[in-house]
C-alpha positions in Angstrom: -23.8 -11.0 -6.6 -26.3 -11.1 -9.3 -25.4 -10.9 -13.3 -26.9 -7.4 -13.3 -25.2 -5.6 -10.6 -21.4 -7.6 -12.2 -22.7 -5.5 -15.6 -23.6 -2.2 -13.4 -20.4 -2.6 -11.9 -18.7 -3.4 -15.4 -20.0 -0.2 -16.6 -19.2 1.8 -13.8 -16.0 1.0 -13.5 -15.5 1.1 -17.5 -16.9 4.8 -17.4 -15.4 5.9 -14.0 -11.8 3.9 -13.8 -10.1 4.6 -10.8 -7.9 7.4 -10.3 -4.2 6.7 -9.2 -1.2 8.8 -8.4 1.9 7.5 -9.5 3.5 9.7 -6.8 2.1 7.3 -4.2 2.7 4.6 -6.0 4.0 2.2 -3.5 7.1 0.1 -6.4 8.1 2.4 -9.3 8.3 0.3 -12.2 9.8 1.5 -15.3 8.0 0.6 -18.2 9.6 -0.5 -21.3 8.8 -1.0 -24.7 9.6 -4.5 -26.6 9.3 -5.2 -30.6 6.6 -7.6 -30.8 9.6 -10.6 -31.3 11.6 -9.8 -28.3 7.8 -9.9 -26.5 6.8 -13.5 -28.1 10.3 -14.8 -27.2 9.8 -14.0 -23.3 6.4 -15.2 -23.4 7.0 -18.7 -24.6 10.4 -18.6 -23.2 8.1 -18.4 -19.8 5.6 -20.6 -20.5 7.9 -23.4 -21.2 9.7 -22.9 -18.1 7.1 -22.1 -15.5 8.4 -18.7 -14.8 7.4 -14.8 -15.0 9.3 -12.9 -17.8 10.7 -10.5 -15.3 12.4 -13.7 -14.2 14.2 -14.4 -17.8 15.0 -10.6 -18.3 16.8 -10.8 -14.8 18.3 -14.3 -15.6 19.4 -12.3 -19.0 21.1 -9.5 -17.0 22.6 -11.2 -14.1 24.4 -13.0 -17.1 25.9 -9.9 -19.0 26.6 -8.4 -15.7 28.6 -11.3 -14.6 30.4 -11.6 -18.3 31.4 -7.5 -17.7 33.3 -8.3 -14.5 
């Protein structure tokens, strides 16, 4: 691929971005919102241990769950 059609491609899919249906979606996800400290502390909690932040959260709930019962 040449650098001009990357940019026409770059441009068309920056004017024209792709329609989705969350209906068909194939994993719902349910999207949260965090304060910017609760967002920095999963970040470099991840990077320090090579892991997603999904992974703390869940670490994070599998431990509250487990204190409830």
């Amino acid at each position: 691929m040449t650098e001009e059609e990357a940019f026409a491609l770059d441009k068309y899919y920056t004017d024209n971005p792709p329609k989705v249906d969350p209906a068909k979606a194939r994993i719902r996800i349910p999207m949260i919102r965090l304060d910017d400290v609760t967002a920095k502390y999963l970040y470099e909690k991840a990077l320090s241990s090579n892991r997603t932040p999904a992974d703390i959260v869940s670490d994070m709930v599998q431990k509250e769950l487990a204190k409830a019962v």
